[in-house]
C-alpha positions as CSV (number, residue, x, y, z in Angstrom):
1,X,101.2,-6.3,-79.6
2,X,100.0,-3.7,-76.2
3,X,97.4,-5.1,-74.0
4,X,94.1,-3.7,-74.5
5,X,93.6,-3.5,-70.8
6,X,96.1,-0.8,-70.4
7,X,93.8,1.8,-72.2
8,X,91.3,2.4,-69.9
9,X,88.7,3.3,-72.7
10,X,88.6,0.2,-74.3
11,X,88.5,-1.8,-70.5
12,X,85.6,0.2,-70.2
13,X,84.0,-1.2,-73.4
14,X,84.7,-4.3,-72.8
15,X,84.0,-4.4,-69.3
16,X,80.1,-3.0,-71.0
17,X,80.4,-5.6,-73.8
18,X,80.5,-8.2,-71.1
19,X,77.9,-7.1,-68.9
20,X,75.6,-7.3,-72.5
21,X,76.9,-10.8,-72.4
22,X,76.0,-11.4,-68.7
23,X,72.3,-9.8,-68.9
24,X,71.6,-12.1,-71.9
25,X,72.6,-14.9,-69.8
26,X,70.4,-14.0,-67.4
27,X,67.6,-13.5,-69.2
28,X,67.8,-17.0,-70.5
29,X,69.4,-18.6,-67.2
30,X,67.2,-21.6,-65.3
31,X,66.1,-20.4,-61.7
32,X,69.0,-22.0,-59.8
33,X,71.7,-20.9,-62.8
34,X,69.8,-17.0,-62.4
35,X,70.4,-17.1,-58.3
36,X,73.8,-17.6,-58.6
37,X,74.3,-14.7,-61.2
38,X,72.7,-12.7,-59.1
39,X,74.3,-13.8,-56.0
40,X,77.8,-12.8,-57.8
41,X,75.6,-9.5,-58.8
42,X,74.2,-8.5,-55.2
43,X,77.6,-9.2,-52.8
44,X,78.4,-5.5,-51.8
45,X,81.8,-6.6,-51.1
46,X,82.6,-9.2,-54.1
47,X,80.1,-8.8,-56.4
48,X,79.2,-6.6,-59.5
49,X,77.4,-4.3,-58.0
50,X,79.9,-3.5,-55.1
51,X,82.4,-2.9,-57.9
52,X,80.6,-1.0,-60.1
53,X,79.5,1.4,-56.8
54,X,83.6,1.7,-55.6
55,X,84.1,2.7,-59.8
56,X,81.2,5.6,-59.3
57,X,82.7,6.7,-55.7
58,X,86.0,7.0,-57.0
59,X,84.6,8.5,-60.2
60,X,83.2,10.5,-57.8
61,X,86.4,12.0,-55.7
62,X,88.0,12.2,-59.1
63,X,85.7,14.4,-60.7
64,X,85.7,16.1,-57.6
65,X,89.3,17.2,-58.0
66,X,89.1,18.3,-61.1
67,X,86.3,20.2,-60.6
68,X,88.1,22.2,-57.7
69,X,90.6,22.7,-60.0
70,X,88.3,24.5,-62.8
71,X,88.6,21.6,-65.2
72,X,85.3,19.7,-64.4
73,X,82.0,21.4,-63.5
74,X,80.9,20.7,-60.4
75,X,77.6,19.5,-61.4
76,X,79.3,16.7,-62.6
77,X,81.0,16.1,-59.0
78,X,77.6,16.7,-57.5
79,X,75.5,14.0,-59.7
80,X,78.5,11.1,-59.4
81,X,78.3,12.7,-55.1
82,X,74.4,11.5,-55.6
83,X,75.2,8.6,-57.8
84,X,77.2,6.8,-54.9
85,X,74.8,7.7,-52.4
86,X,72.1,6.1,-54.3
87,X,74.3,2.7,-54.9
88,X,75.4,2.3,-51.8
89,X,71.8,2.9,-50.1
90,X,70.7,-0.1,-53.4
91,X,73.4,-2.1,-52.2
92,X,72.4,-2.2,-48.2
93,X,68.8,-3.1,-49.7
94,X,70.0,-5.5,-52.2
95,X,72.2,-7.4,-48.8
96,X,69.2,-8.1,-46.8
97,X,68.1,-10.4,-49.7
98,X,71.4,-11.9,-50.5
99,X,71.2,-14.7,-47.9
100,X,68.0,-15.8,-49.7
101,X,69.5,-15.7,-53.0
102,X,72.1,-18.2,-52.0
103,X,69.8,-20.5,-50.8
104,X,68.0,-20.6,-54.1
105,X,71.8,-20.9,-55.9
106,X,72.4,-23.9,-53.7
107,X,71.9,-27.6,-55.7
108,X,68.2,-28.3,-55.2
109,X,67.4,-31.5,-52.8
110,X,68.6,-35.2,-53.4
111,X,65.4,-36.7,-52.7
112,X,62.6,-37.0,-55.1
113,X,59.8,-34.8,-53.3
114,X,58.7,-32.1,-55.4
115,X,59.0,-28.5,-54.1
116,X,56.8,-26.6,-53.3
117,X,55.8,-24.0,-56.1
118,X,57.5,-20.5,-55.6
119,X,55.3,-17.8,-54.8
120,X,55.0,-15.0,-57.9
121,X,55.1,-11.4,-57.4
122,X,52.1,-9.7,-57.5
123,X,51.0,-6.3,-59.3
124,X,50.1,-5.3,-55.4
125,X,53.5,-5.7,-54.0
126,X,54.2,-2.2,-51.9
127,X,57.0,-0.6,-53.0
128,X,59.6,0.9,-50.5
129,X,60.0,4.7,-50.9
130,X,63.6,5.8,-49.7
């Protein structure tokens, strides 16, 4: 029997498959259960997200290659060029909240005072323009 990993079509299904499987997870997932999901989501370095933008960069140099070499267009080249711009700019944005994701990942206090209630998002949050 051949290893479905060695087809690099199917890893890329299954790797989809079981990001599916993680979102619904998420979606259902208790506060501290959701900040560490998205702590293993948000680490630029270890994390989901730095993964998936080293996949686009290197999707990226590939199709640049084969688009100097006629076989690609270069449009392609260009939007996976843009793509990786735009992840890695998400993922310096996405770090300067990953300390405070932790914190909320970390098992919540021994004693038996309650917390204080976590502060909602509001429709008037400003949005930062890049």
């Amino acid at each position: 029997m051949t290893d479905p990993t060695c087809d690099p079509v199917r890893l890329a299904d299954d790797i989809a498959r079981q990001l599916d499987r993680l979102t619904e997870h998420l979606a259902q997932a208790p506060p501290r259960q959701a900040a560490q999901i998205l702590g293993h989501l948000l680490d630029a370095e270890h994390g989901i997200l730095g993964h998936l933008t080293t996949l686009v960069t290197t999707g990226s140099r590939c199709a640049k290659k084969h688009a100097r070499a006629g076989a690609f267009p270069p449009e392609v080249w260009l939007a996976l060029g843009r793509a990786t711009n735009d992840l890695n700019g998400l993922c310096r944005d996405l770090n300067e909240h990953l300390d405070d994701v932790r914190q909320l990942a970390q098992a919540p206090p021994t004693d038996s005072t309650p917390l204080p209630p976590t502060p909602t998002a509001s429709a008037l949050v400003a949005r930062r323009r890049r």
